[in-house]
Backbone as CSV, one residue per row, in Angstrom:
resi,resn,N_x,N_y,N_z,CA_x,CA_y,CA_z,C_x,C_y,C_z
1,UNK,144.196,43.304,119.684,144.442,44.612,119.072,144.475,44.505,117.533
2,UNK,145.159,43.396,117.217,145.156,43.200,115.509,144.006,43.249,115.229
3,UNK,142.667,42.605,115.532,141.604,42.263,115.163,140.756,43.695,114.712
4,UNK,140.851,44.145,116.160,140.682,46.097,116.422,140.571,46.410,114.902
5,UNK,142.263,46.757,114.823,142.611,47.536,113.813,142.172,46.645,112.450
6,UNK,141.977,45.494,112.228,142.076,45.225,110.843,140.316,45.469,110.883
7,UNK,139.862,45.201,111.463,138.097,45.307,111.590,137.622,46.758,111.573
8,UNK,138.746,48.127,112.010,138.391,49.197,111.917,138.748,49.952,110.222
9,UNK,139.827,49.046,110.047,140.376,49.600,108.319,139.614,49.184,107.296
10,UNK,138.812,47.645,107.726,138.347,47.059,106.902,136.873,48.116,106.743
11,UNK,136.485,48.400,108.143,134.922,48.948,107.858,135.719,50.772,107.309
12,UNK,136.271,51.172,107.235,136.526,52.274,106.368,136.390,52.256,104.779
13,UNK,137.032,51.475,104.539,137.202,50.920,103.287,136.183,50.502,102.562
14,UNK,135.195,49.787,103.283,134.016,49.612,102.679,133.038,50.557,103.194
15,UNK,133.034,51.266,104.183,132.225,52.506,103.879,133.137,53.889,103.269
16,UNK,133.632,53.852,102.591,134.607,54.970,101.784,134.028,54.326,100.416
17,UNK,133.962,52.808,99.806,133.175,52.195,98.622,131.961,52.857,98.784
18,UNK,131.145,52.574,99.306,129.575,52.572,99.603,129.596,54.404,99.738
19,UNK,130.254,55.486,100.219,130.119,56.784,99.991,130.602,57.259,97.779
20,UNK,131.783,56.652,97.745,131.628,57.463,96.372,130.716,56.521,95.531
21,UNK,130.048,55.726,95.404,129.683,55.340,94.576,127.983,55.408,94.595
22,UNK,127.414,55.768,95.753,126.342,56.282,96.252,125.852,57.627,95.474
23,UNK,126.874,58.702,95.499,126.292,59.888,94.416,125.739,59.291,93.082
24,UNK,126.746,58.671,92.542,126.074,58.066,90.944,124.901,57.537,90.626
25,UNK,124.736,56.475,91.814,124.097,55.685,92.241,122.571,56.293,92.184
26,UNK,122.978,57.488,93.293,121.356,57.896,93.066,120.636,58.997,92.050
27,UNK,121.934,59.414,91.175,121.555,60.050,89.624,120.984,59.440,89.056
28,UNK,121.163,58.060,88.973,121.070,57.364,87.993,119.151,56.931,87.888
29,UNK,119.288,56.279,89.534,117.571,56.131,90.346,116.901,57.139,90.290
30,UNK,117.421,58.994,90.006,116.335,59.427,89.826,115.672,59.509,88.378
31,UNK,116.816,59.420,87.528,116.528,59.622,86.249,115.891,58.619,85.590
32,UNK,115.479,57.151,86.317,114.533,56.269,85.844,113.097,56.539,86.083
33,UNK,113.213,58.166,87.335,111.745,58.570,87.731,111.122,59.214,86.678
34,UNK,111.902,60.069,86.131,111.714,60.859,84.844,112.005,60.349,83.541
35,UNK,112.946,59.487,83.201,113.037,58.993,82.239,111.916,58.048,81.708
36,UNK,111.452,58.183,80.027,110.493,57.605,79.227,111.175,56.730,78.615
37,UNK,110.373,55.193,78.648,110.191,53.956,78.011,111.423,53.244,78.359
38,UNK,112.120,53.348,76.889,113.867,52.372,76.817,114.558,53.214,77.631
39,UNK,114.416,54.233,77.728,115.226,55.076,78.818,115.551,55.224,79.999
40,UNK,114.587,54.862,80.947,114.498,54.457,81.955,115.056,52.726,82.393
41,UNK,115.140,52.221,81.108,115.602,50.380,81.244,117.068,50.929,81.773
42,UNK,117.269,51.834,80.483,118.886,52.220,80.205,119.180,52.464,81.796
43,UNK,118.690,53.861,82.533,119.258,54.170,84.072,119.052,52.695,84.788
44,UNK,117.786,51.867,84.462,118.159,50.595,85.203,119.315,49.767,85.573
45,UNK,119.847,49.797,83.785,121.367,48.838,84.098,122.352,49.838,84.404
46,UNK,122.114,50.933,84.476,123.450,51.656,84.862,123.464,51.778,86.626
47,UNK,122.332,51.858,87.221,122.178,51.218,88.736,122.818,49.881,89.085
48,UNK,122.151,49.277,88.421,122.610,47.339,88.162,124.335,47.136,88.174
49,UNK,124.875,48.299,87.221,125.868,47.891,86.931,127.154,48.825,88.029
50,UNK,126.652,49.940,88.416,126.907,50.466,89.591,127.140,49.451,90.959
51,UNK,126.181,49.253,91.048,125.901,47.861,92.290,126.608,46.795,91.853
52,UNK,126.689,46.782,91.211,127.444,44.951,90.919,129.344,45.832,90.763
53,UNK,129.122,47.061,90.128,131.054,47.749,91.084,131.562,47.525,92.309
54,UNK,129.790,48.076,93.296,130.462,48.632,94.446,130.874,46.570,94.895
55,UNK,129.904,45.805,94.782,129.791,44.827,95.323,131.325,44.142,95.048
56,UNK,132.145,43.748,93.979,133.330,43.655,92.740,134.458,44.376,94.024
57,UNK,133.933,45.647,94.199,135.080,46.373,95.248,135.093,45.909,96.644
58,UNK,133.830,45.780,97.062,133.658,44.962,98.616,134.772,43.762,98.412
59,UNK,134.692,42.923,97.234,135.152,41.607,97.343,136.484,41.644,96.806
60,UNK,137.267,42.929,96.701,138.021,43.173,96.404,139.231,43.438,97.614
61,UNK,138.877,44.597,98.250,138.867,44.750,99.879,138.915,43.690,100.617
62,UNK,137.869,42.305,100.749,138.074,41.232,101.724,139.149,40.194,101.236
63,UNK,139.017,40.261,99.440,140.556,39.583,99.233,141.970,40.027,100.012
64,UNK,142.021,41.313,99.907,143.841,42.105,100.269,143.570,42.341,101.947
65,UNK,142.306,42.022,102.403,142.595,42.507,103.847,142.407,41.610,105.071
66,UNK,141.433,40.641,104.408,140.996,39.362,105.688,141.561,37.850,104.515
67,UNK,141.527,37.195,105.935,142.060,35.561,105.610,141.221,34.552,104.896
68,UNK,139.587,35.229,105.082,138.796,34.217,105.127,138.801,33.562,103.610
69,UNK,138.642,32.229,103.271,138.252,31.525,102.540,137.505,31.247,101.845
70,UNK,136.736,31.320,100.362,135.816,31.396,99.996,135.146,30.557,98.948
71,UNK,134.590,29.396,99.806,135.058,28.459,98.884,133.485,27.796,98.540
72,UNK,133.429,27.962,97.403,132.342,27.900,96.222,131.995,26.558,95.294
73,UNK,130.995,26.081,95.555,130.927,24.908,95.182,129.761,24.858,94.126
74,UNK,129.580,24.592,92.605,128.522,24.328,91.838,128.253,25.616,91.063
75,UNK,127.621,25.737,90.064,126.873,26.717,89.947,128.033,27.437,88.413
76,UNK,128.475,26.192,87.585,128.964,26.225,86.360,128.641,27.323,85.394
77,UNK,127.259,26.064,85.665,126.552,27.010,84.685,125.638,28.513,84.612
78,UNK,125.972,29.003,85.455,124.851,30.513,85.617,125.313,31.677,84.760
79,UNK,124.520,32.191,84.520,124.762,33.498,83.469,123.703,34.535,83.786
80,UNK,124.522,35.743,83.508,123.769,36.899,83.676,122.821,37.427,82.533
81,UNK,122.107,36.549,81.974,121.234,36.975,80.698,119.818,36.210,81.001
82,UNK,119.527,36.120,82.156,118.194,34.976,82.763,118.122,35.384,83.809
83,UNK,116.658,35.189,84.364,116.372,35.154,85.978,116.288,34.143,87.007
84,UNK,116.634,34.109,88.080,116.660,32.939,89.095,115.789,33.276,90.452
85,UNK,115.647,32.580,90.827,115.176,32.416,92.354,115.892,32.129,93.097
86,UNK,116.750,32.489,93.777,117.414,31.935,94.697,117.111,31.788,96.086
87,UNK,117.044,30.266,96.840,116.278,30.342,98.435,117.341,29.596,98.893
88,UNK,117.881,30.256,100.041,119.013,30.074,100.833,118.797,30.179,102.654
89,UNK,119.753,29.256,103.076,119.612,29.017,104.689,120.137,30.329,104.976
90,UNK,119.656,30.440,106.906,120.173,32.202,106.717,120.438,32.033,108.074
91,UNK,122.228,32.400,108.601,122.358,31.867,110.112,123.162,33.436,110.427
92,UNK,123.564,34.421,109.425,124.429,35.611,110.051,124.541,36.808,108.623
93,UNK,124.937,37.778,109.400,125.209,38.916,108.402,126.437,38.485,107.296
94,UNK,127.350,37.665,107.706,128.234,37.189,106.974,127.283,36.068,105.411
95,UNK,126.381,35.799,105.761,125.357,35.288,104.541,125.257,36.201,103.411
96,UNK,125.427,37.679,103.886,125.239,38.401,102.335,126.230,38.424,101.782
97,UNK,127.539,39.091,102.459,129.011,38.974,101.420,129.121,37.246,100.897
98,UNK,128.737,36.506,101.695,129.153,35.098,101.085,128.172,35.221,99.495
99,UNK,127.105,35.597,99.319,125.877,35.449,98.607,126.476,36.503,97.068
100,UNK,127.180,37.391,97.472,128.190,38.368,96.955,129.552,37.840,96.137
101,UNK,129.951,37.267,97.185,131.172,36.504,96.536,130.858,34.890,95.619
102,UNK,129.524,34.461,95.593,129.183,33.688,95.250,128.590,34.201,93.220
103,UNK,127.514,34.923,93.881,126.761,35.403,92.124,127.351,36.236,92.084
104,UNK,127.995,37.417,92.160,128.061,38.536,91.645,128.480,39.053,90.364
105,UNK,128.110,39.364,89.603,128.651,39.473,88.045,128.689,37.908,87.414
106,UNK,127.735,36.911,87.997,127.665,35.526,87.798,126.136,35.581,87.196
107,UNK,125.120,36.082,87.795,123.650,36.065,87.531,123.445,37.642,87.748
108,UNK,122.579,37.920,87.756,121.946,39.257,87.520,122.148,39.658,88.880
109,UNK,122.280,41.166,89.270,122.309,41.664,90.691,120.809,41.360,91.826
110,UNK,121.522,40.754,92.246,120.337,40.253,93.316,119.444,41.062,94.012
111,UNK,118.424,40.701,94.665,117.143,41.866,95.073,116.858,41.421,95.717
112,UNK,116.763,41.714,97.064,115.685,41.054,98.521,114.292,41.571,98.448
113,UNK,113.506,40.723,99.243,112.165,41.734,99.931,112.692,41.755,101.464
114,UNK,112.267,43.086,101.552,112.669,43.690,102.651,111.638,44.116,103.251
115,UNK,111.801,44.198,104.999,110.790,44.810,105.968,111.011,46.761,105.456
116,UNK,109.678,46.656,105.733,109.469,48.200,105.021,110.052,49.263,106.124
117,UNK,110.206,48.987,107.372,111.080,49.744,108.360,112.652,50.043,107.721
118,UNK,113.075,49.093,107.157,114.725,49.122,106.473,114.607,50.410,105.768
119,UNK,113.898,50.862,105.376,114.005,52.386,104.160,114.400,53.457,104.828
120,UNK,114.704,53.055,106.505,114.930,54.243,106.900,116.671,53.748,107.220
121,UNK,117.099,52.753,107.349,118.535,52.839,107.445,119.293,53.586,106.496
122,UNK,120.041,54.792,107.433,120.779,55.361,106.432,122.205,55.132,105.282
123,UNK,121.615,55.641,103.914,122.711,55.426,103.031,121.661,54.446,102.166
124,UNK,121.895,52.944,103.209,121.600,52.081,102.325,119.732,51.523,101.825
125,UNK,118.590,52.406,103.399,117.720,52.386,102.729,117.318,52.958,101.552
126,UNK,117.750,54.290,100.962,117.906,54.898,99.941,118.733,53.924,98.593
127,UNK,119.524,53.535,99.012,119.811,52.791,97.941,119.299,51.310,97.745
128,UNK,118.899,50.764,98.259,117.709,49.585,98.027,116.508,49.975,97.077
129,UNK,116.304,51.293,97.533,115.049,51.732,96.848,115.075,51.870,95.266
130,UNK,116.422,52.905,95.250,116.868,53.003,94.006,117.430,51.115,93.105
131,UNK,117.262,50.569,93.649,117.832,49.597,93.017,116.491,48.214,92.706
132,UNK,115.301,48.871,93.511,114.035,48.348,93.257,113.690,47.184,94.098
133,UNK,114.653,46.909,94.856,114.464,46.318,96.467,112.893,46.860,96.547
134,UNK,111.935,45.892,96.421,110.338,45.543,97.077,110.362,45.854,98.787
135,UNK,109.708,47.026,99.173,109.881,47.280,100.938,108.323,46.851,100.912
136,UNK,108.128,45.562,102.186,107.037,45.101,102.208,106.568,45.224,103.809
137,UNK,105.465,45.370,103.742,104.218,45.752,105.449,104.025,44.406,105.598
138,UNK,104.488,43.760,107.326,103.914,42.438,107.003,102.845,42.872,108.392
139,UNK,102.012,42.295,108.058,101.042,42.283,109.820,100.890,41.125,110.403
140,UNK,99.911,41.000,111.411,99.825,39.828,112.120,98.706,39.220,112.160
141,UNK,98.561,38.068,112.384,96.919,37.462,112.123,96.098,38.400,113.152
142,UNK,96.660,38.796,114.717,95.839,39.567,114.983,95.168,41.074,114.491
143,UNK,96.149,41.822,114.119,95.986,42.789,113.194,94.624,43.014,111.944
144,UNK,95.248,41.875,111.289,94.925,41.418,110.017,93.080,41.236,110.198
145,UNK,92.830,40.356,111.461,91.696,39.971,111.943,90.566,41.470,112.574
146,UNK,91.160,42.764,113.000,90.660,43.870,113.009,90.816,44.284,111.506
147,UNK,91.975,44.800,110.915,91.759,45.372,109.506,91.331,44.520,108.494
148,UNK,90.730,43.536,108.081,90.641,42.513,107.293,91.215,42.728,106.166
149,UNK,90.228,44.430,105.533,90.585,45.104,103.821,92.350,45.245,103.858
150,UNK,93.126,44.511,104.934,94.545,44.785,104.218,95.127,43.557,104.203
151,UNK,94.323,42.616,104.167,95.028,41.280,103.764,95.063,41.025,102.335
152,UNK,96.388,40.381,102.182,97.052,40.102,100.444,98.012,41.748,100.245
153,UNK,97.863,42.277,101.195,99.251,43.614,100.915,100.012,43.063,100.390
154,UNK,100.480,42.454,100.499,102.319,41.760,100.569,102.050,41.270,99.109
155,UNK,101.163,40.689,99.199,101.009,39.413,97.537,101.425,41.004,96.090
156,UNK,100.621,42.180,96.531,99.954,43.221,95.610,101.684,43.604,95.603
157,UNK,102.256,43.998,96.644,103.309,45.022,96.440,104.460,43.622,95.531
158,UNK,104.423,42.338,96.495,105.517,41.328,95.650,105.096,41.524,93.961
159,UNK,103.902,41.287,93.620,103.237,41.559,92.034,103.813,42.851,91.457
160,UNK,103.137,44.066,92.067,104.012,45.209,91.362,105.571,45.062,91.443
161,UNK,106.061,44.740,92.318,107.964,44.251,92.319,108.121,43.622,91.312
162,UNK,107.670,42.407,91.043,107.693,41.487,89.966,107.552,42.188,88.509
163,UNK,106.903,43.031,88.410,106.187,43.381,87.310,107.722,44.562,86.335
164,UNK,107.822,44.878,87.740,109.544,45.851,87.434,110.469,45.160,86.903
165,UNK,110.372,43.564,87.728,111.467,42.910,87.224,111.200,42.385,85.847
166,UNK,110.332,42.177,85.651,109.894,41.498,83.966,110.727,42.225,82.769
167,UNK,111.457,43.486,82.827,111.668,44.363,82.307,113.096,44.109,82.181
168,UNK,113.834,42.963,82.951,115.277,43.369,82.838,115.408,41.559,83.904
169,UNK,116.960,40.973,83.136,116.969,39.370,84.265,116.799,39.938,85.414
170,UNK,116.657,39.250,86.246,116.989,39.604,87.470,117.277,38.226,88.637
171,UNK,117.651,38.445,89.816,117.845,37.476,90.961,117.025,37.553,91.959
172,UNK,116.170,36.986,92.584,115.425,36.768,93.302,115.749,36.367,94.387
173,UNK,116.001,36.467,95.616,116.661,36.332,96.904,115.691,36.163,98.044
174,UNK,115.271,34.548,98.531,114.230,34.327,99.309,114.969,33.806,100.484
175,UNK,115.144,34.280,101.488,115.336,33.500,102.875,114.238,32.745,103.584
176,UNK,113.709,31.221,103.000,112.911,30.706,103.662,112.536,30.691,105.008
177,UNK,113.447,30.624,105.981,113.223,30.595,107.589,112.730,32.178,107.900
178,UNK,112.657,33.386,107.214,112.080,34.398,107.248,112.687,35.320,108.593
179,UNK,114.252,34.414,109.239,114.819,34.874,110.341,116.432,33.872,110.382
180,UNK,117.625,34.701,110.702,118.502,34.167,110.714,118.146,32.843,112.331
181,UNK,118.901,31.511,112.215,118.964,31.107,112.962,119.735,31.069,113.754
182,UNK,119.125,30.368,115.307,119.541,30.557,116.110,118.967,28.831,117.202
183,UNK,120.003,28.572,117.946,119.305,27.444,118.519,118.168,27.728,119.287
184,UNK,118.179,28.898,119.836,116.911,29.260,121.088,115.814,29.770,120.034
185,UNK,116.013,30.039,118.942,114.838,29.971,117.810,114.710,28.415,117.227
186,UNK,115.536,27.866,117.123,115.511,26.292,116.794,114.385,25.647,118.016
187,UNK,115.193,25.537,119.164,114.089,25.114,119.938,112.723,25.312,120.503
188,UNK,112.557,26.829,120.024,111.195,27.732,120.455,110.140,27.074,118.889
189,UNK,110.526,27.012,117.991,110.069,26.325,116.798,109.492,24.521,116.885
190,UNK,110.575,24.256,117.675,110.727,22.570,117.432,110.870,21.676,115.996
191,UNK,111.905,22.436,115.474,111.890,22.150,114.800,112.673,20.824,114.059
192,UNK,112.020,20.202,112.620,112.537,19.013,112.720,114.158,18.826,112.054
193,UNK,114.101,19.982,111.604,115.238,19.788,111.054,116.709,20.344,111.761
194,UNK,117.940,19.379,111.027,119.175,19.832,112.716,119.628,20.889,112.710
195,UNK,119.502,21.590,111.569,120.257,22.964,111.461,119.521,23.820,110.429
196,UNK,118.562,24.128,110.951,117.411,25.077,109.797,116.124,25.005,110.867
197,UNK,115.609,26.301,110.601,114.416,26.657,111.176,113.122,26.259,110.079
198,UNK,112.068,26.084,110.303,110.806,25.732,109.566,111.090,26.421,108.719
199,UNK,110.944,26.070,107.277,110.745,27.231,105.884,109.287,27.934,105.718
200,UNK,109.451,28.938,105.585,107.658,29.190,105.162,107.725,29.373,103.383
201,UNK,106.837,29.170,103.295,106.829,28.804,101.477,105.943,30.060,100.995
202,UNK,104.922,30.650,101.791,104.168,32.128,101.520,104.721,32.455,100.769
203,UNK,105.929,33.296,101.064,106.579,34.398,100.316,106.893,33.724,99.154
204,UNK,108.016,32.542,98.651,108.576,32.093,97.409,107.248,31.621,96.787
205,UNK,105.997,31.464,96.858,104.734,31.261,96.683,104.461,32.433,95.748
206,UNK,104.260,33.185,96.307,104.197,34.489,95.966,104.845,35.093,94.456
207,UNK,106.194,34.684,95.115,107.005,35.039,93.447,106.719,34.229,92.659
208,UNK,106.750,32.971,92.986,106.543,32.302,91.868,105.237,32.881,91.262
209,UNK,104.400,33.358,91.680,103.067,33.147,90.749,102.949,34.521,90.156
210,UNK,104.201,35.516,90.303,104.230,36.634,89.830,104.901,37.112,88.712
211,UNK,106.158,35.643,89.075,107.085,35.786,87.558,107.966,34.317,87.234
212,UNK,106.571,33.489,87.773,107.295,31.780,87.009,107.817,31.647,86.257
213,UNK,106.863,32.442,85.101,107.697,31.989,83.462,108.498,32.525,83.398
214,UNK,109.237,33.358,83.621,110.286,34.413,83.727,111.893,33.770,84.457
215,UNK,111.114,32.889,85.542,112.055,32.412,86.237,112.682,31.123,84.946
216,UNK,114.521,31.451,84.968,114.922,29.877,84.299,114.985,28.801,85.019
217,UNK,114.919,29.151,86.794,115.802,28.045,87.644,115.789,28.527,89.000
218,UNK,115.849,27.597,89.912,115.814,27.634,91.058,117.416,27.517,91.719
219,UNK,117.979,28.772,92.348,119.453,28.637,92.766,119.162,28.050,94.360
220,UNK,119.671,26.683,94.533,119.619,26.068,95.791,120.967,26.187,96.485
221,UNK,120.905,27.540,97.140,122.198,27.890,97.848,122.422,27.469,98.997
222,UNK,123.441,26.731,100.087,123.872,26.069,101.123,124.632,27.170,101.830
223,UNK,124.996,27.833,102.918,126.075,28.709,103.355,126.548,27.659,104.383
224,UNK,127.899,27.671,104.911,128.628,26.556,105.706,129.683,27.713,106.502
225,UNK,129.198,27.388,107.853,130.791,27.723,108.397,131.158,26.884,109.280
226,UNK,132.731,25.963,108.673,132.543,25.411,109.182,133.252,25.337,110.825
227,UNK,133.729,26.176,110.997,133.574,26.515,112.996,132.760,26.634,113.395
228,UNK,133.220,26.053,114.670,132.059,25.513,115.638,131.342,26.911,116.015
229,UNK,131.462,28.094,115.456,130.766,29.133,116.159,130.034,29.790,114.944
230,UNK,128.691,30.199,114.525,128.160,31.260,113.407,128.738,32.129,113.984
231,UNK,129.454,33.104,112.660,130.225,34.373,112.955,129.507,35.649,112.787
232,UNK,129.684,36.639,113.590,128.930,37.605,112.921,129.847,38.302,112.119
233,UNK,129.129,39.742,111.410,130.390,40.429,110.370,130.883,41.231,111.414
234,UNK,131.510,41.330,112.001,132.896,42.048,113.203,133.595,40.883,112.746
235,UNK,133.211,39.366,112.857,134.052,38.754,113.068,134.742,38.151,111.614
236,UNK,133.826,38.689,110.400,134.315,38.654,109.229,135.096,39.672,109.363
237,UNK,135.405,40.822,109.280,135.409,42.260,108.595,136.830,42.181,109.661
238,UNK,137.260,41.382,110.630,138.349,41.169,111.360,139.057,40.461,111.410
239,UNK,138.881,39.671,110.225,139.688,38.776,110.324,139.348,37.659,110.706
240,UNK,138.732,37.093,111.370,138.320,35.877,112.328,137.584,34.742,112.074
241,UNK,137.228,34.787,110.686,136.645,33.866,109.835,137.662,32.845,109.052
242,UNK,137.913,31.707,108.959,139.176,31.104,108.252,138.606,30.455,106.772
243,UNK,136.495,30.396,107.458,136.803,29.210,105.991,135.012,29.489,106.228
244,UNK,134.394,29.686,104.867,132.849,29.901,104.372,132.814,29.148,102.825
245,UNK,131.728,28.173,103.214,131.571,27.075,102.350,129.915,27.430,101.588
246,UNK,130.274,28.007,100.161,128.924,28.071,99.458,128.650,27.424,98.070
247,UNK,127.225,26.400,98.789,127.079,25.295,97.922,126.201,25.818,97.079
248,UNK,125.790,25.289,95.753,124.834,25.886,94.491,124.677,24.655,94.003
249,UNK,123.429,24.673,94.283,122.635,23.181,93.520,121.178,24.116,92.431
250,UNK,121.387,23.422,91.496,120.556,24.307,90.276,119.192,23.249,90.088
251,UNK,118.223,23.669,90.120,116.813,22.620,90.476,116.497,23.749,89.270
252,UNK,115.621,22.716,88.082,114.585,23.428,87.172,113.164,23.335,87.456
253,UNK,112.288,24.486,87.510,111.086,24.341,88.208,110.061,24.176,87.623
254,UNK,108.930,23.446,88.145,108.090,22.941,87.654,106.911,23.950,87.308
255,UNK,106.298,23.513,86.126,105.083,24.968,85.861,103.629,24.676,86.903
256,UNK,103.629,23.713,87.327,102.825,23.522,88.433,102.841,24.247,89.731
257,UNK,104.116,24.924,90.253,104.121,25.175,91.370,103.504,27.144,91.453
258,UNK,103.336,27.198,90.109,103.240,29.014,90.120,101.362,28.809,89.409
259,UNK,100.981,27.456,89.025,99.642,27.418,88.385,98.554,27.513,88.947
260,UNK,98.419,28.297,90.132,97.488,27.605,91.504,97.210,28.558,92.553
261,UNK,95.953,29.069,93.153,96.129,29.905,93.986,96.471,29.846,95.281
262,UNK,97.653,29.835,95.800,98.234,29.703,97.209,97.297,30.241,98.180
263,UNK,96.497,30.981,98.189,96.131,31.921,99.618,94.509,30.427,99.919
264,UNK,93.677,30.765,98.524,92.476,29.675,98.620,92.234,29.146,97.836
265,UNK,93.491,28.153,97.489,93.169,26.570,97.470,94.261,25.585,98.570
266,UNK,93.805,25.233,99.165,94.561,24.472,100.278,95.468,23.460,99.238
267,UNK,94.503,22.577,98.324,95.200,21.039,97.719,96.673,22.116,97.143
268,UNK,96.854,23.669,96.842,97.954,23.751,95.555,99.099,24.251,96.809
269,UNK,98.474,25.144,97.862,99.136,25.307,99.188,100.020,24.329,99.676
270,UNK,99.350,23.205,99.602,100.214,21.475,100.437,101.100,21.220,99.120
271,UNK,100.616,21.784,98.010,101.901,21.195,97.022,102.705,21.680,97.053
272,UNK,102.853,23.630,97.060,104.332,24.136,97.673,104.898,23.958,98.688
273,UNK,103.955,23.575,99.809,104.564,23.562,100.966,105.664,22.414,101.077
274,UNK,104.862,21.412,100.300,106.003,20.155,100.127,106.868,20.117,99.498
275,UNK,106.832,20.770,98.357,107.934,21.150,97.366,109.160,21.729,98.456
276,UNK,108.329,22.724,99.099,109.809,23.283,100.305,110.108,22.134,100.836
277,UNK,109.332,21.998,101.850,110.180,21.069,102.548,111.100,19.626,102.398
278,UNK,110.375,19.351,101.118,111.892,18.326,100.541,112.752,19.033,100.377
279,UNK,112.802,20.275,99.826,114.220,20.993,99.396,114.823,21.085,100.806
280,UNK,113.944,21.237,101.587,114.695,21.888,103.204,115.112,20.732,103.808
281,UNK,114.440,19.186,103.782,115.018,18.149,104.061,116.471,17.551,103.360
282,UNK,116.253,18.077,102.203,117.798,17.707,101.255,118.581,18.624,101.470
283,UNK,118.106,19.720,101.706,119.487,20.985,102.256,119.674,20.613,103.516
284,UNK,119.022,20.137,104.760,119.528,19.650,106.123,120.348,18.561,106.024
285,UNK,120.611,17.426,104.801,121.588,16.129,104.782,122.666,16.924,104.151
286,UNK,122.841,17.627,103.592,123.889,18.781,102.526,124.464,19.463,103.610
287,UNK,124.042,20.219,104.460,124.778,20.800,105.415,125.149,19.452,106.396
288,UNK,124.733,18.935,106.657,125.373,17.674,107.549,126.927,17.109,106.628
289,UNK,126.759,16.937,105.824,127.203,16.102,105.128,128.783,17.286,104.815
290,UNK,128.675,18.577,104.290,129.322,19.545,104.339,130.344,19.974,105.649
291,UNK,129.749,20.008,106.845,130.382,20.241,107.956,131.027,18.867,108.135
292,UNK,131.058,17.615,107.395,131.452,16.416,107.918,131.587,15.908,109.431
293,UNK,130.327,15.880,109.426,130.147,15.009,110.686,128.833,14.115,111.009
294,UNK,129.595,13.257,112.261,127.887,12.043,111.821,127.349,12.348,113.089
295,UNK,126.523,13.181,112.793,125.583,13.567,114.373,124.657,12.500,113.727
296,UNK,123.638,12.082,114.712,122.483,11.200,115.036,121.733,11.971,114.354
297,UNK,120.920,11.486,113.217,119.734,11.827,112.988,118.746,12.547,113.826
């Protein structure tokens, strides 16, 4: 019953945040439609800085109302006057407040690419939009193989996204595994690593070659829980979380990896791809090593 009630006060509270601050919110997004030149930057940071409130109040709320722990490792040096990339493991909804309580008012307000279906969740597809959240069409090789003329969508819309961001720092937010994990996705994959699904490098491919120079740094984020169970957010937002471990390892990136055409040249393709997967091999000994324990290789 405790759980009930603290999981029902808690989701009031943060949807009572997310209602008043939503009107402003979207004054602000329209007036960058109409607004000319510096003017429109201006409604930018006043969105930016809106969002980085409501987010300040979320983490405000999980301080005075849940137990959980939030415990933050690295990441000294970050400042909100530069842009980052950040590519992070992705096992539950509890990954974004951790990602929240980690940068927030630390680096610039963060930005996903998102499935272009999300624009219709209410409240918050509207406010993604306004906040310049990239909504991207992905298709399928079969698809792709009838329509041909719509292959590289994704590359065109990530480019125009990019092109917004050039205008103001920003955070870059890549979930390599392109799907929270799961063991019955672990094993449908085969994958080699003990606790991470295959990375695909496409997408961070992508950004990079849209706003390398732009980028200062690569944020190598770890999320840890360390109970034996991934929680979902009921089981944050109730209390039931004791302890979330977020690691920040800062990698400076090389001008090679954005110099090269990913789609056709294979030799520059195998160089990002490897670039990931060492990172994904050194983030699989980091989470081992984090949860402290000596499973078998």
């Amino acid at each position: 019953m405790r759980r009930l009630l603290t999981g029902c006060f808690v989701t009031s509270l943060l949807l009572l945040n997310t209602l008043v601050l939503f009107g402003p919110l979207m004054v602000f997004a329209l007036l960058k439609l109409v607004a000319p030149g510096r003017f429109r930057d201006y409604a930018s940071t006043a969105v930016m800085w809106i969002a980085e409130t409501w987010a300040e109040i979320d983490k405000l709320i999980f301080a005075l109302c849940i137990p959980t722990q939030w415990d933050i490792r690295g990441g000294d040096e970050l400042r909100g006057d530069t842009s980052y990339l950040v590519i992070s493991n992705h096992q539950s909804w509890v990954d974004i407040p951790a990602l929240i309580q980690a940068l927030n008012r630390r680096t610039p307000f963060f930005k996903f690419f998102l499935k272009k279906e999300l624009i219709w969740v209410p409240l918050l597809g509207l406010a993604w939009w306004a906040l310049d959240y990239p909504f991207m069409k992905r298709y399928t090789k079969a698809f792709l193989a009838k329509h041909p003329e719509l292959a590289g969508q994704d590359l065109k819309i990530t480019q125009q996204a990019c092109e917004l961001f050039k205008r103001q720092p920003v955070t870059v937010v890549n979930y390599l595994e392109g799907t929270r994990f799961s063991q019955a996705k672990h094993q449908q994959q085969a994958s080699p690593f003990k606790r991470l699904l295959k990375p695909k490098a496409g997408g961070v491919a992508f950004v990079l070659a849209a706003m390398g120079e732009q980028l200062d740094a690569v944020l190598d984020v770890t999320v840890v829980y360390p109970q034996e169970k991934i929680p979902g957010f009921w089981d944050l937002i109730s209390g039931s979380v004791p302890k979330v471990i977020i690691d920040i390892r800062t990698h400076e990136l090389d001008p090679a990896l954005w110099q090269g055409d990913y789609e056709n040249d294979p030799a520059f393709r195998q160089t990002v791809q490897n670039w990931v997967n060492r990172l994904w091999m050194e983030k699989d000994a980091q989470i081992r090593q984090l949860l402290n324990r000596n499973d078998p290789a």
